[in-house]
Backbone bond lengths (Angstrom), bond angles and torsions (degrees), N, CA, C in turn:
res aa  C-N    CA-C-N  psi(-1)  N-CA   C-N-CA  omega(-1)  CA-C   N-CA-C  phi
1 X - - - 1.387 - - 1.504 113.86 -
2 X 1.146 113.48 156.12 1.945 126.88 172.60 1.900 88.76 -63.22
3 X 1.083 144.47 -38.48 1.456 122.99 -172.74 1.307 97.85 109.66
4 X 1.369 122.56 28.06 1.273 134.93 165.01 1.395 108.49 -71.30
5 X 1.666 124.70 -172.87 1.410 114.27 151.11 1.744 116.62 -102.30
6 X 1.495 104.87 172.00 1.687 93.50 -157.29 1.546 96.29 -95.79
7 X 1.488 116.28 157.35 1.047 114.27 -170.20 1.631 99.66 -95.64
8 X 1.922 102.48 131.13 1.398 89.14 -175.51 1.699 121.94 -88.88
9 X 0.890 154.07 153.87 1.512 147.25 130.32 1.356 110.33 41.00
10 X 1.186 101.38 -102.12 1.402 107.62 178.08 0.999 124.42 -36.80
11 X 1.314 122.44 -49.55 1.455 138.62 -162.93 2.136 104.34 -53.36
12 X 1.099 116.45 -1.04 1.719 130.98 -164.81 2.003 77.22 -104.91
13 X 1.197 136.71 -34.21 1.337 106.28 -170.76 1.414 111.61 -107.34
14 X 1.144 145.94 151.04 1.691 153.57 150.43 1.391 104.96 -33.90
15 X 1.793 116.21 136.94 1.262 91.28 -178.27 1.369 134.11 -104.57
16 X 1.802 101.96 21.39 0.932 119.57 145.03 1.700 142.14 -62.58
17 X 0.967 83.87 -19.07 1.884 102.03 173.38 1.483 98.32 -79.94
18 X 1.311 151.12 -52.58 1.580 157.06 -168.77 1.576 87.92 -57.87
19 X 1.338 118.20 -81.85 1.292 109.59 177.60 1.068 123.26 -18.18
20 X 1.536 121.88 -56.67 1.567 129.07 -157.90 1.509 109.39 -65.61
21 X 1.376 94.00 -38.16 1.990 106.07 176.12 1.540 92.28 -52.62
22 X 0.729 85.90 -95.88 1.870 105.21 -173.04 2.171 109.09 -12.41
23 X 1.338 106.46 -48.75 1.339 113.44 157.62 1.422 116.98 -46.89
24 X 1.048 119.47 -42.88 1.505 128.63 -159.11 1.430 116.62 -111.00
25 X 1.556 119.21 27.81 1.585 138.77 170.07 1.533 97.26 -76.15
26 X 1.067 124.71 108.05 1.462 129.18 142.98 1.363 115.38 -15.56
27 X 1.142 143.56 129.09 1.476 136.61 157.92 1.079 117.58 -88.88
28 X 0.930 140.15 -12.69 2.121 167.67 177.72 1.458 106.37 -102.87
29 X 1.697 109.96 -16.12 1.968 94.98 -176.58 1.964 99.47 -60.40
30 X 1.585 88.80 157.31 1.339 85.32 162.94 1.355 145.41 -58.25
31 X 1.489 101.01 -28.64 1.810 118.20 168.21 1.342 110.71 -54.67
32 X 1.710 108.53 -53.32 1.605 94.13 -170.38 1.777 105.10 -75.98
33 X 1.127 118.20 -2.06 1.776 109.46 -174.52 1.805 93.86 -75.67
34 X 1.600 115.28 -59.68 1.136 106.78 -148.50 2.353 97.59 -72.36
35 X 1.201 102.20 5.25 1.562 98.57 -158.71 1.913 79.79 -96.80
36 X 1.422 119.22 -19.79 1.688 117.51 -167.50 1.669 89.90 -95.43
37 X 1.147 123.72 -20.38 1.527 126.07 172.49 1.562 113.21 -72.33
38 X 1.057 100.07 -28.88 1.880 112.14 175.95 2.073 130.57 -77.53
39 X 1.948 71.48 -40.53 1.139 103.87 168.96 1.874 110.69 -50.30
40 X 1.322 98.73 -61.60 1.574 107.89 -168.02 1.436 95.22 -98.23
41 X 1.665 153.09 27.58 0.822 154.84 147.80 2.270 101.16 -83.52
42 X 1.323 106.46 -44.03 0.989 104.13 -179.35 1.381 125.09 -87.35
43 X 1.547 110.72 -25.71 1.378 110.45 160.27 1.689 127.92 -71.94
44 X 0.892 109.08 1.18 1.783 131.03 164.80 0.922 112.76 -73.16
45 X 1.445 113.37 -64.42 2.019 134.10 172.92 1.328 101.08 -46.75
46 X 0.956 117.82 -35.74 2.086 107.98 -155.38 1.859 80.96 -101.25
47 X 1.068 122.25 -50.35 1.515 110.12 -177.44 1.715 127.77 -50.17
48 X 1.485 92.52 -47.32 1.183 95.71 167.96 1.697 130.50 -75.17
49 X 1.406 102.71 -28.43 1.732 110.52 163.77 1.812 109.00 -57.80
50 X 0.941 105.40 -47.40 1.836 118.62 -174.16 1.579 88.77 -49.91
51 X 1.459 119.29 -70.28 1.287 130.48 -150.55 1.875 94.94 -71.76
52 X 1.412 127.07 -36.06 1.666 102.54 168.52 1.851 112.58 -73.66
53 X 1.338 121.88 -27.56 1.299 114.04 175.33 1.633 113.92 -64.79
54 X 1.403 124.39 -8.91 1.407 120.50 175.88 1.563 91.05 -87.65
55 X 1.327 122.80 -67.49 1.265 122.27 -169.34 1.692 103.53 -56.76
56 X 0.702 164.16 -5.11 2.012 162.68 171.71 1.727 82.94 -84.51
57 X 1.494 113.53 -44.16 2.008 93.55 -163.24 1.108 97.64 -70.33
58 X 1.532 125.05 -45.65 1.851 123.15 -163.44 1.500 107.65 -58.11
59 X 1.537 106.30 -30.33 1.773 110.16 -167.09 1.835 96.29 -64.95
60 X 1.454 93.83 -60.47 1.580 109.43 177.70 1.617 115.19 -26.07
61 X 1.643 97.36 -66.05 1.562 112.60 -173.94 1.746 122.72 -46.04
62 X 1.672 82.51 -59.40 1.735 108.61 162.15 1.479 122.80 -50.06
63 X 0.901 119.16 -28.08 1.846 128.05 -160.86 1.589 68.97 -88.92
64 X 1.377 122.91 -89.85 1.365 124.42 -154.68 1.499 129.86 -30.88
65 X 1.385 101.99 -42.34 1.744 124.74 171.64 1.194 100.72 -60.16
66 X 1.380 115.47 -48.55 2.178 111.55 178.62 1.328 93.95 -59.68
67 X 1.388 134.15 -84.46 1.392 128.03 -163.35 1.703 111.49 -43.26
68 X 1.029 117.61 -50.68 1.550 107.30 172.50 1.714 120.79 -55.73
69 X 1.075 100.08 -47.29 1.881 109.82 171.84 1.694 103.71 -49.70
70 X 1.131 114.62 -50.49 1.516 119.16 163.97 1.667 134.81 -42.84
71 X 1.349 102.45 -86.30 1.670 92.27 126.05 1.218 116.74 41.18
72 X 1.657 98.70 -100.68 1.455 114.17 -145.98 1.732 91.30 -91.53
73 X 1.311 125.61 -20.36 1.484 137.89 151.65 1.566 106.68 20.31
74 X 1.174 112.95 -92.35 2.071 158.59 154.38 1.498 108.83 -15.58
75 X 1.594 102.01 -57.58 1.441 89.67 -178.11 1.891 113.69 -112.02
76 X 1.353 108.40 17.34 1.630 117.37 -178.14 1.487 104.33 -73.63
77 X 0.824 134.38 145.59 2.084 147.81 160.50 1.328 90.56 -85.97
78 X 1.546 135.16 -17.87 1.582 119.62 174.46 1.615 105.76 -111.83
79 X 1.262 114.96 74.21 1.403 96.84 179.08 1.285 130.80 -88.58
80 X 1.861 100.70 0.70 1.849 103.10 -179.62 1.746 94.69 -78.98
81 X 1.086 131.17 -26.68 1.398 131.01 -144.70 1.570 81.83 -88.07
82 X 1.685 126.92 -54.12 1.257 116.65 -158.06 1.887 107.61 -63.60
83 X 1.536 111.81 -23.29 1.112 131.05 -162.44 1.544 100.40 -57.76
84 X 1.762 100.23 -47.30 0.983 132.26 -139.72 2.075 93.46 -75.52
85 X 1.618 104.72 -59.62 0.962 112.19 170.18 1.607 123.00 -59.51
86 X 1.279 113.03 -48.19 1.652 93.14 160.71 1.515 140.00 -50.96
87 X 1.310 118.50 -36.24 1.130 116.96 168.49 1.585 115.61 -49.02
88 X 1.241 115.33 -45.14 1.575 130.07 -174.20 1.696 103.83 -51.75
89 X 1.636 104.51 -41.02 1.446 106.40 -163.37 1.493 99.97 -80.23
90 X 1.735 127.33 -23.72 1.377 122.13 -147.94 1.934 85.92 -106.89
91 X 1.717 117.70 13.89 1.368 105.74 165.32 1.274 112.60 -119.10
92 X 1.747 104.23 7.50 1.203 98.94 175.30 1.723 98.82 -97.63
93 X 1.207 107.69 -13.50 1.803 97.91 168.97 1.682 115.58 -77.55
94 X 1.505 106.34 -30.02 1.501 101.03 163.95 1.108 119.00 -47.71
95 X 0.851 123.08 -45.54 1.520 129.93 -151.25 1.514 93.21 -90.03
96 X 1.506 126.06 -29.15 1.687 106.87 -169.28 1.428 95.95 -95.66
97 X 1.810 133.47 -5.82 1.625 125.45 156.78 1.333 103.37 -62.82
98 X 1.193 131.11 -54.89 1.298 138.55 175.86 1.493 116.50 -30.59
99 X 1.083 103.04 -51.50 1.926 125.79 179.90 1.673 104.12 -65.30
100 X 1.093 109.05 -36.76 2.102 129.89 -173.46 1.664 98.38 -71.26
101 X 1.389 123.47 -52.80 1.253 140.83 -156.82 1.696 95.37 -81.41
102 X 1.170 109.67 -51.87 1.719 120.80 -172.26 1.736 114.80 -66.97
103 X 1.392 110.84 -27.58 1.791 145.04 147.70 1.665 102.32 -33.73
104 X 1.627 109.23 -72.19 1.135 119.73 -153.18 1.976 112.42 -88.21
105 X 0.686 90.43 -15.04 1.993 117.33 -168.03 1.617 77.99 -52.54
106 X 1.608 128.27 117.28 1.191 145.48 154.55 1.739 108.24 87.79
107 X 1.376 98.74 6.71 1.916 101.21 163.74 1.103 107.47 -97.94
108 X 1.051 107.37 168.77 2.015 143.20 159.75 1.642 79.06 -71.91
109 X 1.487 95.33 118.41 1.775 103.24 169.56 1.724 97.21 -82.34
110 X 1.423 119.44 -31.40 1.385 110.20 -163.26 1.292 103.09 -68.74
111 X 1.572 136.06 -21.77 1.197 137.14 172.27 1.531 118.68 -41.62
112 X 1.359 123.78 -35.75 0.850 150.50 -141.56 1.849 123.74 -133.89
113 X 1.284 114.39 -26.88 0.874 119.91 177.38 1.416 121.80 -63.94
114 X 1.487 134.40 13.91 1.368 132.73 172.78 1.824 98.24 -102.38
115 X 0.960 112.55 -2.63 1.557 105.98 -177.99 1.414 90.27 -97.73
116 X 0.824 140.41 -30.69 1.454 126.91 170.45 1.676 138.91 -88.70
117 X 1.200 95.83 101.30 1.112 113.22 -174.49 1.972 147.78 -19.85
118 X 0.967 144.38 28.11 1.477 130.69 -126.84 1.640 114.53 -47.24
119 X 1.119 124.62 -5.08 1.275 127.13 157.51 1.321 144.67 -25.87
């Protein structure tokens, strides 16, 4: 080139004409059905990944509160009561693996396995 600037692409249409395309997308073509099928194929994926990374923190959080409640196990004068309360906490972590497992029931776990924590 002379050291001009290059003329781009676009720059050959009005940019009123770009608009006009864009007006004139089918909402019923087949492209946009299977791209709104993807759409809500992927907003499923990310919902449901979100929703095991909350449940991996509560397990996390929960597990920790049992082991600390424990802990104090050794040196408590109430140790049926602390006993008593841990168990409560270590079925409320059952129940949120339970919730993880019920998540995964007919996925690719490997899809998924970075939202879950080993913690």
């Amino acid at each position: 080139g002379s050291g001009g600037f290059r003329k781009r692409k676009h720059d050959n249409f009005p940019h009123g004409q770009r608009r006009e395309e864009k007006e004139n997308v089918n909402p019923s073509s087949a492209l946009m059905t299977s791209f709104k099928s993807f759409q809500l194929e992927l907003d499923t994926r990310h919902d449901k990944y979100e929703r095991l990374v909350k449940l991996s923190r509560d397990i996390t959080i929960e597990s920790k509160r049992t082991i600390f409640l424990l802990h104090r196990f050794a040196s408590a004068p109430n140790g049926e009561e602390i006993l008593n309360e841990s168990e409560v906490k270590l079925d409320a972590v059952r129940r949120k693996i339970k919730q993880v497992a019920q998540e995964l029931i007919g996925e690719d776990m490997y899809q998924f396995h970075r939202a879950i924590s080993p913690g």
